[in-house]
C-alpha positions in Angstrom: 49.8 -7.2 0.2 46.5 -6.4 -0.8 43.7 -3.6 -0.1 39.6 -5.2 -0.1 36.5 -3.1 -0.1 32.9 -4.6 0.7 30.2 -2.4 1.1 26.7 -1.1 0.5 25.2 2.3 -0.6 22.1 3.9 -2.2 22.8 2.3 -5.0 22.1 -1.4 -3.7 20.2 -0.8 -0.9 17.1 1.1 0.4 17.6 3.4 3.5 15.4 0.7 5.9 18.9 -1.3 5.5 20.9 1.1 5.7 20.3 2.8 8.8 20.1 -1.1 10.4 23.4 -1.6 9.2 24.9 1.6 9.9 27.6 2.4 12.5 28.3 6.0 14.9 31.4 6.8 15.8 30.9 4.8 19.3 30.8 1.7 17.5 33.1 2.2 14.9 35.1 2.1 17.7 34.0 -1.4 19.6 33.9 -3.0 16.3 37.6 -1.9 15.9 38.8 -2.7 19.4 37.9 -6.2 18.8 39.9 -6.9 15.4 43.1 -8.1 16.7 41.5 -10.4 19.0 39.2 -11.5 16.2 40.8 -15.2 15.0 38.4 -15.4 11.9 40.5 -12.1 10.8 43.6 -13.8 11.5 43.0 -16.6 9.5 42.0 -15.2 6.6 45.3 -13.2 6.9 43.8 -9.6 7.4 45.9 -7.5 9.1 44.1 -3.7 9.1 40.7 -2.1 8.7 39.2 1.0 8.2 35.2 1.4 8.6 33.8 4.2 6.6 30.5 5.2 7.4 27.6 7.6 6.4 23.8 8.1 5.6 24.4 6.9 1.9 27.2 4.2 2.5 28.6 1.7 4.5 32.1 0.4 3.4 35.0 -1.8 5.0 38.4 -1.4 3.7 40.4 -4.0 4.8 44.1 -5.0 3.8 46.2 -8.6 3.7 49.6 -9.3 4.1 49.7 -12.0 0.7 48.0 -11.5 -3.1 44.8 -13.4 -3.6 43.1 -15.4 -5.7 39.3 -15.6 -6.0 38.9 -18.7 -3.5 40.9 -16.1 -0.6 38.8 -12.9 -1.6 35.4 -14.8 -1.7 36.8 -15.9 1.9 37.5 -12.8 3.1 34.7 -11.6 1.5 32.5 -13.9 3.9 34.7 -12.9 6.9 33.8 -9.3 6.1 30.5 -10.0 6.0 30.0 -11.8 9.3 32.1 -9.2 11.3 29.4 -6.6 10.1 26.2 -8.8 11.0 27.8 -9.9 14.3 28.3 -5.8 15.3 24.5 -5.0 14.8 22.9 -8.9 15.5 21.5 -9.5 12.3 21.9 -13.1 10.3 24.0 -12.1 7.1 21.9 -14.5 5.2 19.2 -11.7 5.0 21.5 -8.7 3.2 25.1 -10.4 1.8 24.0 -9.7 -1.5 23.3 -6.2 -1.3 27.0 -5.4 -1.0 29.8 -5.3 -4.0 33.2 -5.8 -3.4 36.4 -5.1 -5.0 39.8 -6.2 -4.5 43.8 -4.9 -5.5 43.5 -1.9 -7.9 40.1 -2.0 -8.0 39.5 -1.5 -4.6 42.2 1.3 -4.9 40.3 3.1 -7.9 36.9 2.7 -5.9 38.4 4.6 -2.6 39.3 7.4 -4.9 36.1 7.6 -6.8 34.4 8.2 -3.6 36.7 10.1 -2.1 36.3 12.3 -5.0 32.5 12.4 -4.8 32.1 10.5 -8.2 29.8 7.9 -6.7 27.6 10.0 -4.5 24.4 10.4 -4.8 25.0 14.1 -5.8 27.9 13.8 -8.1 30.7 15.7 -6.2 29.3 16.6 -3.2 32.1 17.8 -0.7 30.7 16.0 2.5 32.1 12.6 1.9 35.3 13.9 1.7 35.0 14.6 5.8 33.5 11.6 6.6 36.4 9.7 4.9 38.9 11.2 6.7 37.1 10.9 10.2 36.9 6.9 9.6 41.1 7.2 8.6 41.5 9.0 12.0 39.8 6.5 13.9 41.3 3.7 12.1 44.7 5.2 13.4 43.7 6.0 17.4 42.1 2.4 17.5 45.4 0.8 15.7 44.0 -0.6 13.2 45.1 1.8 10.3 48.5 -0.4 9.0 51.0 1.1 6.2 48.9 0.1 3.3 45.4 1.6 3.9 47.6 4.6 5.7 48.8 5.1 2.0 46.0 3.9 0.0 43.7 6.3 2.1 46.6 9.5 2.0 46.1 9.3 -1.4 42.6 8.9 -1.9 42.1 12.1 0.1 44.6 13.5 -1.7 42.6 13.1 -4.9 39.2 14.3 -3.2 41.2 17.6 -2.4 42.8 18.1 -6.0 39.6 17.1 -7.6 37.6 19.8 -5.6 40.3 23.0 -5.8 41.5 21.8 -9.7 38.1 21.0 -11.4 34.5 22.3 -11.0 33.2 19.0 -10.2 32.1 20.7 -6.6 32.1 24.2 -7.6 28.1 24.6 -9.4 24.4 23.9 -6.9 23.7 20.0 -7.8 20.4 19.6 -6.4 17.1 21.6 -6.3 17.2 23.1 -2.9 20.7 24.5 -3.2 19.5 26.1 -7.1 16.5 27.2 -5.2 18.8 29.2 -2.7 21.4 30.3 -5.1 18.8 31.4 -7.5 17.3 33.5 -4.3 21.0 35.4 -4.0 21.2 36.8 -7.7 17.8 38.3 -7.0 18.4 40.2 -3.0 20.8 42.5 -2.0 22.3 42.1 1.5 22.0 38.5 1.9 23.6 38.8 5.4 20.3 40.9 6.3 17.5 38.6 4.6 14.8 37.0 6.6 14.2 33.7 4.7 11.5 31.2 5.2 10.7 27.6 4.6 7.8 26.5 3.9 7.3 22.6 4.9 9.4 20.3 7.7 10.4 17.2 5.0 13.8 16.1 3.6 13.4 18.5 1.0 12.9 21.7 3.7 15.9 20.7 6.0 17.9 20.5 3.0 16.9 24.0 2.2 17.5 25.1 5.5 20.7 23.6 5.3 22.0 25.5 2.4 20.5 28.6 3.6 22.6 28.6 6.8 25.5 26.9 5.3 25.7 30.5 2.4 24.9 32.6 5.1 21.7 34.1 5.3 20.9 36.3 8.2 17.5 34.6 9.2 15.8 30.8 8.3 12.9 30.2 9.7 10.4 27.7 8.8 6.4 27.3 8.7 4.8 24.1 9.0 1.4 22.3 9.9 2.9 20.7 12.7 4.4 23.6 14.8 6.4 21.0 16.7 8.5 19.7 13.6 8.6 23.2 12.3 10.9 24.7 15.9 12.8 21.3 15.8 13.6 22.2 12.3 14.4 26.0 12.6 16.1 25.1 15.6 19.1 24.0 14.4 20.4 27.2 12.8 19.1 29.2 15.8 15.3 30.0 13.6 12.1 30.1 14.6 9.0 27.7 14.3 5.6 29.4 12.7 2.4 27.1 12.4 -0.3 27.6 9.5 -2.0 29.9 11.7 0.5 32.5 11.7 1.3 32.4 8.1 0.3 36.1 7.5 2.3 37.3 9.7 5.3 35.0 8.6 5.1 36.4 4.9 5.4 39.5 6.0 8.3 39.5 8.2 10.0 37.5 5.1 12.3 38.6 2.1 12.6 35.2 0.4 9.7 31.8 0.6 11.0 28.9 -0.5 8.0 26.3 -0.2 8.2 22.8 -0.2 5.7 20.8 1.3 3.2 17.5 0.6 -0.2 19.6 0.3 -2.4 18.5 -2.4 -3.2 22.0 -3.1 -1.7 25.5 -3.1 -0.6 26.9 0.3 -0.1 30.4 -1.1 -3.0 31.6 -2.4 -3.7 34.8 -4.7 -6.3 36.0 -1.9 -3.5 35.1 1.0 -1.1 37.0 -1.2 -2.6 40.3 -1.8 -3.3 40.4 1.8 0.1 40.0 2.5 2.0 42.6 0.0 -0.6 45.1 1.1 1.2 45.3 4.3 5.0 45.0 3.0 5.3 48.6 2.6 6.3 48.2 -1.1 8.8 45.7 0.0 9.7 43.3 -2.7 9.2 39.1 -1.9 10.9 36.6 -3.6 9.0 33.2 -4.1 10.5 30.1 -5.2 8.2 26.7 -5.2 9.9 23.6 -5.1 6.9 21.4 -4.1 5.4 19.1 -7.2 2.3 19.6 -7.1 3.0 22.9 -6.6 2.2 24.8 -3.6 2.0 28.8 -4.9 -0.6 29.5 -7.2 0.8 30.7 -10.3 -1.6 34.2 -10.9 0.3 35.6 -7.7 3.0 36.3 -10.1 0.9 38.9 -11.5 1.1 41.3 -7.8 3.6 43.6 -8.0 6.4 43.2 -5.6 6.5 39.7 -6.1 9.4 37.4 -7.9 8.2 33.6 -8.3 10.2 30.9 -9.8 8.6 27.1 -9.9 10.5 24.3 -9.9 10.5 24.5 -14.0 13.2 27.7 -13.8 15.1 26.1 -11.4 15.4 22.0 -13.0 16.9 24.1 -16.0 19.5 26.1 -13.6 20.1 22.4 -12.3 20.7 20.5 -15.1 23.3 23.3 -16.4 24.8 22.6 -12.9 25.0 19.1 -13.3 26.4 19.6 -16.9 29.1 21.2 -15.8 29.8 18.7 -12.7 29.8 15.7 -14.8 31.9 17.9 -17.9 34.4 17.7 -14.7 34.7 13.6 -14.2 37.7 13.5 -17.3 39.4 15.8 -15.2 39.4 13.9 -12.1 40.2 10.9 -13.3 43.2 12.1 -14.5 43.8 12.8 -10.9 42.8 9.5 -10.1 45.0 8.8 -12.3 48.5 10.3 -11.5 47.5 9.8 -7.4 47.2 6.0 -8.3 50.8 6.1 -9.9 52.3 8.3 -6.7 50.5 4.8 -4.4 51.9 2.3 -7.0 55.6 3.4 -6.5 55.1 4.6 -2.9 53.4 0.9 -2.5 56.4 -0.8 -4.2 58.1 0.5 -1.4 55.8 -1.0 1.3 56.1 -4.2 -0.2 60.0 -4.7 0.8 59.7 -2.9 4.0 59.0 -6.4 6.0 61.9 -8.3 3.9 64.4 -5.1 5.1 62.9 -5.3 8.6 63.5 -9.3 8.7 66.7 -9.1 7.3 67.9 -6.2 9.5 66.6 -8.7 12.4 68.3 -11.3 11.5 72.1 -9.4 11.1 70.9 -8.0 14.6 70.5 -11.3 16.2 73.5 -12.7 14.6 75.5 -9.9 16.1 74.4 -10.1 19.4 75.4 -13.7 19.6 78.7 -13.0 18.4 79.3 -10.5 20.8 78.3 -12.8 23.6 80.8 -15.4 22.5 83.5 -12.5 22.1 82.9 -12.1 25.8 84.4 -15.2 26.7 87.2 -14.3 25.0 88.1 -11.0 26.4 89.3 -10.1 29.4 87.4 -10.0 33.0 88.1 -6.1 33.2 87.3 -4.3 29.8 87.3 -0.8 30.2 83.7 1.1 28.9 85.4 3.0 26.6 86.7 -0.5 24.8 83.3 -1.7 25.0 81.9 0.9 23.4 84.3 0.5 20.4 83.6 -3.1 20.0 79.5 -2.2 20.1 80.1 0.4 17.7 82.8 -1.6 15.3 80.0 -4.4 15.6 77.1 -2.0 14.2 79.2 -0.2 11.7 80.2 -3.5 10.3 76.3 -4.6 9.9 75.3 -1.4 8.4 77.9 -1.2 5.8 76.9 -4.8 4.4 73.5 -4.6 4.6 73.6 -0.8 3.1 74.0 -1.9 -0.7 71.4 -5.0 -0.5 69.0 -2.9 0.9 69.4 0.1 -1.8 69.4 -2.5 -4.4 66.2 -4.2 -2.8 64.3 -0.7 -2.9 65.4 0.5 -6.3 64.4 -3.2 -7.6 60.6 -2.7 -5.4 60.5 0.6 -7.8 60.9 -1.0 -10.9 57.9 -3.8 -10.2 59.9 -6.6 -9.0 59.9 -6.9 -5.5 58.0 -10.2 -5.4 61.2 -12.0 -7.1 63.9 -10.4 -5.1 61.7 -10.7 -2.0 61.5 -14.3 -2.4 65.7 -15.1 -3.8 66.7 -12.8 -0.7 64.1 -14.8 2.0 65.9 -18.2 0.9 69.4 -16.7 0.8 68.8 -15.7 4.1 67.1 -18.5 5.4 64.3 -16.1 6.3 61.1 -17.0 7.8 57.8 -16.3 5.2 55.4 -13.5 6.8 52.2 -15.0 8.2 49.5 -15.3 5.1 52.4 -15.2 2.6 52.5 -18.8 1.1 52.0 -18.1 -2.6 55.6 -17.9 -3.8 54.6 -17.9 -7.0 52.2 -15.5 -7.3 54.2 -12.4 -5.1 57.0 -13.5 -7.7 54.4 -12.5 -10.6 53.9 -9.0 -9.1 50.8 -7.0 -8.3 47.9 -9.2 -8.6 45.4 -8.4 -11.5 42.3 -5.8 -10.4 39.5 -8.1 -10.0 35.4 -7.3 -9.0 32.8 -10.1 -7.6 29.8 -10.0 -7.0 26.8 -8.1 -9.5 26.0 -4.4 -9.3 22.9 -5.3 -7.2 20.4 -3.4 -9.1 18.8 -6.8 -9.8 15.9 -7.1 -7.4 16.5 -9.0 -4.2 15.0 -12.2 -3.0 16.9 -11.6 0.9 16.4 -8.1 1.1 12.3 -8.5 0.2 12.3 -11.5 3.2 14.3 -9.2 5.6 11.2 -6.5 5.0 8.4 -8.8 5.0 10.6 -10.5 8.6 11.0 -6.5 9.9 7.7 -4.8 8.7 8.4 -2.0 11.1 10.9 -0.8 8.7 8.9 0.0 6.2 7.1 2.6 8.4 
């Protein structure tokens, strides 16, 4: 058996192919219902799948029932491939070599990673840790979630949850929005009561919205050129849209500004300012500019009343943050670590289960014959209460031979050999090889060696520069 991951993520592809290639949770679902049906999957001996999905990534886990060698995984590989061209009607020749792929331990060690956030784009963050588990739950309701991912993605999650309550690898702001809001709570009292708001309707603003909800605040509303954008904006944490025009009346209403928008020039003005903290009753303001170029003007720090960081302060609070995060990553691989020991003996284990199931099969039908030819034997009228002791002497005598072999096949799985024994017991038994297992010699060797294919992809690339000059709407 063996686990395969091919994907794609910020790291080897732009968001234009990214949000082409990306699945919702609708059709995750198709793609799934069609895998047992799908005879390309078949062949190439795949047997379960798991479809992990998000703004940043796009992976397929996938698991076999043999080893492989390179000429199998480069197989699957392209099997992979096609499934996820066919489910969005795209030619895989345009984007196969945007995605990396990993097989046996590697694969393994790369679900845990990400699982523990270490290859996010924000080292740590706790979101992916959700998302992995959502894609594991529909992997089970659709079927397609077998014993090996089960455990391989048990683990994993395991490891996300250690890594996040044993280390501070989650625990500090990692990106300039969330400083900006955390360095906003050491300043105000009350935070429940504050009336915070956002300056701007781009990635950077919702992001700041987003933090500002998610630690509580009482109020987040947000001003922007565009009214429109700024209510669609505000409106999903129940705040409320301001235009340019009613920026005076905005500033006043508000305890904290955090400003981020595109403007060549300053939005806050000294002028705009001083007209503002005349009418705040001595109230105090708290202004933090994350725009580059900078959107307050710098001599409003001079009014009283008025706290002003720029995004200078807060890239020092950051990269302290992200000091400590990435002092964190020796901790969690040691979690890494020990959870990829608890799968490699919990694995070992997987590995006989089909061998006891066959052999336990086979006793089975062997007994059920030989109770049909007892029948002839016996007398017409047997009473239930003799049948029953026949059935049950006929069980009995099953379980207590096959109970030593199978304790000795399990305690042999633990010490790393299960390939061997698999393979001695299967032609002592005259037992049928499972489908896809037809390389004696290498389950005999063991675990197949971790093995990656394919570059990094941070090369430039020749398809994904024709699939953009093909698709010019994406650049838009």
């Amino acid at each position: 058996m063996s686990i395969i991951c091919l994907g794609l993520s910020y790291k080897t592809a732009p968001v234009q192919i990214r949000e082409c290639l990306a699945f919702t949770s609708q059709t995750v679902r198709v793609a799934l219902s069609h895998f047992h049906r799908n005879g390309e999957w078949q062949r190439a001996g795949l047997t379960e799948l798991v479809i992990v999905t998000t703004c940043n990534r796009l992976e397929v886990y996938a698991s076999t029932l043999d080893v492989l060698d390179e000429e199998r995984a480069r197989a699957c590989r392209r099997v992979l491939v096609a499934f996820i061209a066919e489910n969005h009607g795209m030619d895989p020749a345009h984007f196969h070599e945007l995605f990396y792929y990993y097989w046996g331990e590697a694969a393994l060690n790369h679900l845990m990673e990400v699982a523990c956030g270490l290859d996010s784009m924000v080292l740590g963050e706790p979101q992916i840790l959700g998302q992995m588990s959502e894609a594991y739950q529909i992997a089970q309701q659709m079927g397609t979630a077998g014993p090996v991912l089960d455990l391989a993605f048990r683990m994993g999650l395991k490891a996300g949850r250690r890594a996040r309550a044993e280390t501070t690898i989650s625990q500090e702001a990692a990106s300039i929005s969330s400083v900006a809001v955390r360095t906003a709570q050491t300043v105000v009292t009350d935070w429940s009561k504050v009336n915070a708001l956002v300056i701007g309707a781009g990635e950077m603003s919702a992001l700041t919205v987003k933090a500002l909800s998610q630690r509580g605040c009482g109020q987040v509303n947000v001003m922007n050129r565009t009214v429109a954008r700024a209510e669609q904006l505000a409106g999903t944490v129940g705040g409320r849209g301001y235009s340019f025009k009613e920026m005076h009346d905005a500033l006043v209403a508000a305890d904290v500004v955090i400003s981020s928008t595109g403007a060549p020039q300053a939005v806050l003005t000294l002028p705009v300012m001083q007209g503002v903290m005349a009418q705040r009753e001595e109230r105090p303001l708290v202004a933090i500019d994350i725009a580059v170029p900078r959107d307050i003007e710098e001599d409003i720090s001079e009014l009283d009343g008025i706290i002003l960081y720029d995004i200078d302060h807060l890239q020092a609070n950051l990269d302290d943050a992200l000091g400590r995060r990435q002092a964190a990553i020796p901790a969690v691989k040691q979690i890494i670590k020990e959870q990829t020991a608890v799968f490699d003996e919990m694995f070992r284990g997987l590995q006989i289960r089909p061998l006891i199931k066959d052999l336990r099969q086979k006793a089975e039908d062997i007994r059920l014959k030989e109770l049909d030819r007892l029948e002839r034997y016996l007398p017409e009228e047997v009473s239930p209460a003799m049948a029953e002791q026949i059935e049950r002497l006929s069980r009995s005598l099953v379980n207590k031979l096959l109970h030593e072999p199978t304790l000795r096949l399990r305690q042999e799985a633990e010490r790393g050999r299960a390939g061997a024994y698999a393979l001695t017991v299967r032609e002592l038994f005259g037992l049928e090889e499972d489908e896809g297992s037809g390389r004696k010699k290498k389950l005999a060797e063991g675990r197949e060696r971790p093995r990656v294919i394919d570059r990094e992809a941070d090369e430039p690339k020749p398809e994904l520069e024709a699939m953009l000059i093909k698709t010019p709407h994406l650049l838009v």
